[in-house]
N, CA, C and O of each residue as an XYZ file, in Angstrom:
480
protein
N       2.265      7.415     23.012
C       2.288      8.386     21.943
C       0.948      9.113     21.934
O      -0.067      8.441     22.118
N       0.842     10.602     21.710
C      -0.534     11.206     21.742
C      -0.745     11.267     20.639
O      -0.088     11.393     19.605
N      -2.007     11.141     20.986
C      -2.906     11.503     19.665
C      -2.590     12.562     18.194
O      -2.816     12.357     17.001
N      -2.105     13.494     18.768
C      -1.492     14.328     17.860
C       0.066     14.110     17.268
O       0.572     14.774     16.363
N       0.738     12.943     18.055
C       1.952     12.925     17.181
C       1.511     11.232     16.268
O       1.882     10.996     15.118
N       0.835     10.447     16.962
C       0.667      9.490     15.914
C      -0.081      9.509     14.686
O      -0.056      8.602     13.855
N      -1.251     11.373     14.530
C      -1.738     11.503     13.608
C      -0.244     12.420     12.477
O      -0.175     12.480     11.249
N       0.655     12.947     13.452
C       1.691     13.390     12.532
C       2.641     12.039     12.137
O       3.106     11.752     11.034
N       2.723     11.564     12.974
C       3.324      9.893     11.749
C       2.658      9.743     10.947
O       3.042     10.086      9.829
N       1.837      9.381     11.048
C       0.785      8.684      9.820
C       0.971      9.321      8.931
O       1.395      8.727      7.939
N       0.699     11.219      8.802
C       1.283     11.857      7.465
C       2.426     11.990      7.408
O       2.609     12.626      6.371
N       3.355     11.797      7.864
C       4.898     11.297      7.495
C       5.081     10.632      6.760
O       5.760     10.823      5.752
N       4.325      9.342      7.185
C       4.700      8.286      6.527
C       3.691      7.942      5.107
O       3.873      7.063      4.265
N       2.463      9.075      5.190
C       2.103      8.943      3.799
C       2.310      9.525      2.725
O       1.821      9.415      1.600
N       3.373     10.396      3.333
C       4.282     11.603      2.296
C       5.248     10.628      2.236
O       5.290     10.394      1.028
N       6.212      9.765      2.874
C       7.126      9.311      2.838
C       7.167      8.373      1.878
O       8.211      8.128      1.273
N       5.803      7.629      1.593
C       5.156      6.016      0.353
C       5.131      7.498     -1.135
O       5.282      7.226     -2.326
N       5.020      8.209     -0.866
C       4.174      8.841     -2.149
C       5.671      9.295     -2.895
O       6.053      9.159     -4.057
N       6.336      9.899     -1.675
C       7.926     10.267     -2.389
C       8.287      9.648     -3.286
O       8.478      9.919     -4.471
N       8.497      7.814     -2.059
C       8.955      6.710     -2.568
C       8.722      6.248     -4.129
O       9.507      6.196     -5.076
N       7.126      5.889     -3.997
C       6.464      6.146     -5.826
C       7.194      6.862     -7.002
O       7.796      6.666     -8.058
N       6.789      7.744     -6.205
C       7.297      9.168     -7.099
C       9.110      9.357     -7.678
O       9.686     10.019     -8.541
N       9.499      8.364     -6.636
C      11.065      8.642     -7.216
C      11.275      7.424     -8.002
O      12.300      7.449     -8.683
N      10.404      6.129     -8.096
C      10.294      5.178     -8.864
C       9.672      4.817     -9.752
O       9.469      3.629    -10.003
N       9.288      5.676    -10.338
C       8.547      5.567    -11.628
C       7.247      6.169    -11.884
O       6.695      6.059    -12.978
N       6.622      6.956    -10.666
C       5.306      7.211    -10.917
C       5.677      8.679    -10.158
O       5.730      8.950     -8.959
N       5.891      9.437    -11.248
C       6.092     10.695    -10.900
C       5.182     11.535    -10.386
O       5.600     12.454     -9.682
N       4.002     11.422    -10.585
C       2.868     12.139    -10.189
C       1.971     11.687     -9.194
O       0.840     12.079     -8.906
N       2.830     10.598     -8.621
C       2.164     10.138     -6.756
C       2.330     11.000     -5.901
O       3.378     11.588     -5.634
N       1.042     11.150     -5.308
C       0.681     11.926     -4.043
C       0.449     11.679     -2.870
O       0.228     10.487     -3.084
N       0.304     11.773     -1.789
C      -0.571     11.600     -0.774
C      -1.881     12.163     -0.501
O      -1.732     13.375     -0.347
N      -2.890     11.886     -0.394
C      -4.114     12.386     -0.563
C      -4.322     13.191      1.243
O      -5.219     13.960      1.589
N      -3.534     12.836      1.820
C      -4.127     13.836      2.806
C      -4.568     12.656      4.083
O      -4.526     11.475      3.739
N      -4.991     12.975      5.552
C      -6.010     12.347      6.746
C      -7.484     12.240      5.817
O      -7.799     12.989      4.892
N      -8.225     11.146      6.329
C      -9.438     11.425      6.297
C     -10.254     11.532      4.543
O     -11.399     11.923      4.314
N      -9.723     11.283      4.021
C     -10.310     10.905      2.345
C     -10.634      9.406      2.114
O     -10.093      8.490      2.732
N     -11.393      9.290      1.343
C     -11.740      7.919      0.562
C     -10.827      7.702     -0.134
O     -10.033      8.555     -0.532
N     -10.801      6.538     -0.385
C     -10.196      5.645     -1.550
C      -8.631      5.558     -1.201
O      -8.204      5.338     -0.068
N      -7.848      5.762     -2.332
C      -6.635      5.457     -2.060
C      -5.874      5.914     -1.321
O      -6.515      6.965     -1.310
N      -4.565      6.252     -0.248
C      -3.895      6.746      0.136
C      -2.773      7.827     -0.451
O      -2.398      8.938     -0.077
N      -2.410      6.907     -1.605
C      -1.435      7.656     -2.276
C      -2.670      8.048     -3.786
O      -3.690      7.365     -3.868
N      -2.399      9.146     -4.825
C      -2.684      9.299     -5.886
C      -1.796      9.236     -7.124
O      -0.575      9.372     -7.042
N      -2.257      9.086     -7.948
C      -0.659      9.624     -9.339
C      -0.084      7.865     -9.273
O       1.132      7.932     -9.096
N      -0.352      6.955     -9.320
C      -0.268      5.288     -9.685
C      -1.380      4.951     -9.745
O      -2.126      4.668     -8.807
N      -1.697      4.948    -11.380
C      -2.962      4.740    -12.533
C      -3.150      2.984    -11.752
O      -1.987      2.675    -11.489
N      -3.575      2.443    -11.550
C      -4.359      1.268    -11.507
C      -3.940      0.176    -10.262
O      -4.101     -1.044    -10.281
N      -3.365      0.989     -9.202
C      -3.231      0.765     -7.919
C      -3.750      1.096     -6.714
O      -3.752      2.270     -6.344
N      -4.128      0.344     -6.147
C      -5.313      0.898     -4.929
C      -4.025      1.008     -4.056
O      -3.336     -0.010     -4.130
N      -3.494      2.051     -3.195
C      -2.573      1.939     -2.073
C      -2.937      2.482     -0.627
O      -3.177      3.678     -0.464
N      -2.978      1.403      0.613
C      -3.235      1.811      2.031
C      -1.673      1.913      2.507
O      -0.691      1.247      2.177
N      -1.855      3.199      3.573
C      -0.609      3.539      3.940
C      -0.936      3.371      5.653
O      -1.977      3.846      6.107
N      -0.145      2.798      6.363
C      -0.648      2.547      7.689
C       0.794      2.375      8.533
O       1.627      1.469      8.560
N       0.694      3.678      9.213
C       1.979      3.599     10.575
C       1.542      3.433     11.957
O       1.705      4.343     12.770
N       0.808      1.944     12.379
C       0.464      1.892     13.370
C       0.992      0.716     14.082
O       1.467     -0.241     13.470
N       0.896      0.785     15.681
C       1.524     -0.417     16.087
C       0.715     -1.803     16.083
O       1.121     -2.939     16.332
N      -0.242     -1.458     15.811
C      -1.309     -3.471     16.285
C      -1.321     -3.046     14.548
O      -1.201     -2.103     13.766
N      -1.598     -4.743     14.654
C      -1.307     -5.683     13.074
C      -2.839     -5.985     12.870
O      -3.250     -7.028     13.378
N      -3.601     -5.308     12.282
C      -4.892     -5.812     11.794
C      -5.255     -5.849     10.211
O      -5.922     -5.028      9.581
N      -4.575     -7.130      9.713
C      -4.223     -7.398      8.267
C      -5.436     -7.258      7.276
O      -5.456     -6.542      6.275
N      -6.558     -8.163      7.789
C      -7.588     -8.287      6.950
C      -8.545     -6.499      6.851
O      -9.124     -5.971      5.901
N      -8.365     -6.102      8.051
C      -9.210     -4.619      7.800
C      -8.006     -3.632      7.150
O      -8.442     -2.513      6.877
N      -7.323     -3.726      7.007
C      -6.210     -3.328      6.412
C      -6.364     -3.219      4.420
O      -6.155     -2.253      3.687
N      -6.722     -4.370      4.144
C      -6.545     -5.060      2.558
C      -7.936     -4.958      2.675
O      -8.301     -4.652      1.540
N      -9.199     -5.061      3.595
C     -10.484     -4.513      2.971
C     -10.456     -2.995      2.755
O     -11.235     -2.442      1.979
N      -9.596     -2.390      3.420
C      -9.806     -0.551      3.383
C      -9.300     -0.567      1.873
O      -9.967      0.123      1.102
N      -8.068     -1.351      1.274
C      -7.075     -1.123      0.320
C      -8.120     -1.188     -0.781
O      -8.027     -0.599     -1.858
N      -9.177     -2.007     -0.377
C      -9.998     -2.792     -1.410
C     -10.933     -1.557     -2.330
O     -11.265     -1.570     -3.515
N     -11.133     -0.745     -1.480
C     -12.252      0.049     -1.667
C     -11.932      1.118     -2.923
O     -12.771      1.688     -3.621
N     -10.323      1.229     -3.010
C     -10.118      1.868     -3.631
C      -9.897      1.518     -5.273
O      -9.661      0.310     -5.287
N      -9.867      2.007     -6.614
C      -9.535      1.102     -7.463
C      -8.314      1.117     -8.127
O      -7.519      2.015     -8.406
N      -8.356     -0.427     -8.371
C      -6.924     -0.812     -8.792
C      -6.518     -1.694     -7.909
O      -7.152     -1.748     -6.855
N      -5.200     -2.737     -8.134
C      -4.572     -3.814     -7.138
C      -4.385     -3.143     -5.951
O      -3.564     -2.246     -5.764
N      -5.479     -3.781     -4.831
C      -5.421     -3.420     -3.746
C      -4.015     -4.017     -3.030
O      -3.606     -5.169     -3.176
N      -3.256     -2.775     -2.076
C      -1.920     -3.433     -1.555
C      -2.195     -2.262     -0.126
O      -3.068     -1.405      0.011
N      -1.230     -2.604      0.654
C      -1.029     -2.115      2.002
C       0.532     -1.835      2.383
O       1.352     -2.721      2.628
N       0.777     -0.474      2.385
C       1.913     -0.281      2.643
C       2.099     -0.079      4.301
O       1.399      0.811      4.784
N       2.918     -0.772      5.159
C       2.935     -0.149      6.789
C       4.258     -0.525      7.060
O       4.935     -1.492      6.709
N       4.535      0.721      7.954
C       5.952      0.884      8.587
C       5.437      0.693     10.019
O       4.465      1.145     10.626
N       6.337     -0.054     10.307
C       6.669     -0.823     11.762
C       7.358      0.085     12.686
O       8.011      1.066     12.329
N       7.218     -0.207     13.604
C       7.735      0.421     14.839
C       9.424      0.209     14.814
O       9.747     -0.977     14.763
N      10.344      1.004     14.838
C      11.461      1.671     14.663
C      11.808      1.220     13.438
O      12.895      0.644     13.400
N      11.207      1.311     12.424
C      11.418      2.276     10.999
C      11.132      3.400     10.486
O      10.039      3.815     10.102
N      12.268      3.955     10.484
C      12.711      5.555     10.429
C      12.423      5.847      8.515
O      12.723      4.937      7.742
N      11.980      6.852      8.106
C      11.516      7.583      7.330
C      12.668      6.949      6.176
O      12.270      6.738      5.031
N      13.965      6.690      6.511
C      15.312      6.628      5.996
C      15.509      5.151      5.010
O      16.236      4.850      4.063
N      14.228      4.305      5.962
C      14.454      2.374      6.049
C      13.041      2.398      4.938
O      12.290      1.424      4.989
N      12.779      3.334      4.126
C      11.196      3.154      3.621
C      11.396      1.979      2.246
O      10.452      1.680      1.514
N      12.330      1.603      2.140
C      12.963      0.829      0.727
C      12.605     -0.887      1.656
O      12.537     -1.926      0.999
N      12.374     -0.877      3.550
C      12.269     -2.420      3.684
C      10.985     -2.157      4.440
O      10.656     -2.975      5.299
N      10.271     -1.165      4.223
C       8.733     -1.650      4.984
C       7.970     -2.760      4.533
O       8.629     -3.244      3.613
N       7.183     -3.260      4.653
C       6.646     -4.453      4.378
C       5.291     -3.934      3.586
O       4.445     -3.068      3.806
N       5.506     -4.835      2.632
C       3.753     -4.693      1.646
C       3.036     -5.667      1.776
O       3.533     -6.783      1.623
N       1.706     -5.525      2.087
C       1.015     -6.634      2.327
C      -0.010     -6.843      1.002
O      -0.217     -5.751      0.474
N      -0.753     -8.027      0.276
C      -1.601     -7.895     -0.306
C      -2.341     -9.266     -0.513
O      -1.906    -10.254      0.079
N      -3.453     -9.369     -1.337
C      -3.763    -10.936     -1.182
C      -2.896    -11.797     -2.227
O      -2.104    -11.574     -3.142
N      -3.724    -13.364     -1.322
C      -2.627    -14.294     -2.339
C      -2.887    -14.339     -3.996
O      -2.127    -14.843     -4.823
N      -3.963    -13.782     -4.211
C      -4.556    -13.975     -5.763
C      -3.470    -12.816     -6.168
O      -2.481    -13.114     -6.838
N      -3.687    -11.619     -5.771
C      -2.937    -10.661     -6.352
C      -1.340    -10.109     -6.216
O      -0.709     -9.178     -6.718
N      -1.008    -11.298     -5.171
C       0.510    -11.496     -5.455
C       0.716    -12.384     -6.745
O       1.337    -12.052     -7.755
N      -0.230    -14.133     -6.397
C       0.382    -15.083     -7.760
C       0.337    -13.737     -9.066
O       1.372    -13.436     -9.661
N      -0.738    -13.178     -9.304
C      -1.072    -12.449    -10.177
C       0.392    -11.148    -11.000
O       0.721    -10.879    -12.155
N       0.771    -10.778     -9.882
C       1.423    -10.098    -10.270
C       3.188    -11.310    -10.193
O       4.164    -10.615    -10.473
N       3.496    -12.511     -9.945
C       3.867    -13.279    -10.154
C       4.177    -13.434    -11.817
O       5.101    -13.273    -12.614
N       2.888    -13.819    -11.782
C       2.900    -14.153    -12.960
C       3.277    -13.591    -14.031
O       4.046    -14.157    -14.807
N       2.743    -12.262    -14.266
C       2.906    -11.295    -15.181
C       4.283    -10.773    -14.910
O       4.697     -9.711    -15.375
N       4.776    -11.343    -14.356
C       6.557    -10.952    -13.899
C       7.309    -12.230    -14.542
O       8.538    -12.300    -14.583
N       6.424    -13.262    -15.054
C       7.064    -14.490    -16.293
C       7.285    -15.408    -14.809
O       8.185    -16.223    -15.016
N       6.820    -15.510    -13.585
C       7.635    -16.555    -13.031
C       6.391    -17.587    -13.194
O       5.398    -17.344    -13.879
N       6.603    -18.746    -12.472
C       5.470    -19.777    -13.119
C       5.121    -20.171    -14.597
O       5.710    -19.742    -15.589
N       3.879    -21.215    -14.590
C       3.978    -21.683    -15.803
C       2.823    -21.344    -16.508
O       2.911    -21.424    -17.733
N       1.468    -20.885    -15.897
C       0.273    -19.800    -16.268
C      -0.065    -19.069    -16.548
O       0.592    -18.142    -16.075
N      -1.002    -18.658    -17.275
C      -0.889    -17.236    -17.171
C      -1.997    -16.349    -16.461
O      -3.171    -16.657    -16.258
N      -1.546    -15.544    -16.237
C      -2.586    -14.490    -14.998
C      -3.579    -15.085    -15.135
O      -3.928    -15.519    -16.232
N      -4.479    -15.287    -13.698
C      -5.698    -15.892    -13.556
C      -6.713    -15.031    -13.601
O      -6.566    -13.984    -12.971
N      -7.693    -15.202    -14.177
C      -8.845    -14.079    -14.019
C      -9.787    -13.468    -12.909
O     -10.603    -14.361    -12.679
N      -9.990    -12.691    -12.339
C     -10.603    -12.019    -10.995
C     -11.999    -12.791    -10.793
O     -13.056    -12.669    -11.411
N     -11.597    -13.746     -9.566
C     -12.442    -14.806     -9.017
C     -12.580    -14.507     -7.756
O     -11.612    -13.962     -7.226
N     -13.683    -14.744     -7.004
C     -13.887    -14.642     -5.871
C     -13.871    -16.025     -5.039
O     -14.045    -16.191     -3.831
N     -13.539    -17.219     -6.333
C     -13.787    -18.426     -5.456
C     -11.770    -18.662     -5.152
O     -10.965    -17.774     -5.432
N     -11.432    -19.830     -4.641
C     -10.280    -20.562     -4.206
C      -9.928    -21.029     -5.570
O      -8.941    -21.744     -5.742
């Protein structure tokens, strides 16, 4: 794939997460564009979102990029033959604190949300 069509996936597919948003509740999600700081998508108040259509799996630089931005850092990436059409089973990646976290606050378990720790 050249250079110029895997930089046109990538904005495909970061128009394609922002749609997605946007048709689910956060009407005013955007895509911010190649080449900006912080979040990927805009218009979802207190969500950090990385959007990534690439083929190698590099998880942890992935959820540090997500990090930078503010709000629950998450990682949205579409896999190799998922079509624009399949965007409802791409895979979200995020950490384990801020999955239990959002767990929780979804009533499952018996805790309640843990407070933002950097330890185990």
């Amino acid at each position: 794939m050249s250079a110029a069509s895997r930089k046109q996936r990538g904005s495909e597919t970061q128009t394609t997460v922002a749609r997605w948003f946007a048709a689910h509740g956060w009407p005013f999600a955007e895509s911010t564009g190649a080449g900006r700081q912080g979040s990927d998508i805009t218009g979802i108040p207190g969500l950090a979102c990385e959007v990534k259509a690439r083929r190698n799996f590099n998880p942890l630089a992935w959820i540090k990029q997500a990090t930078n931005g503010n709000g629950i850092p998450f990682v949205v990436f579409r896999c190799d033959g998922q079509g624009q059409q399949s965007v409802a089973e791409w895979p979200v990646l995020l950490t384990l604190r801020q999955f239990t976290t959002l767990l929780q606050i979804a009533g499952f378990g018996d805790g309640e949300p843990a407070e933002e720790t950097t330890d185990a």
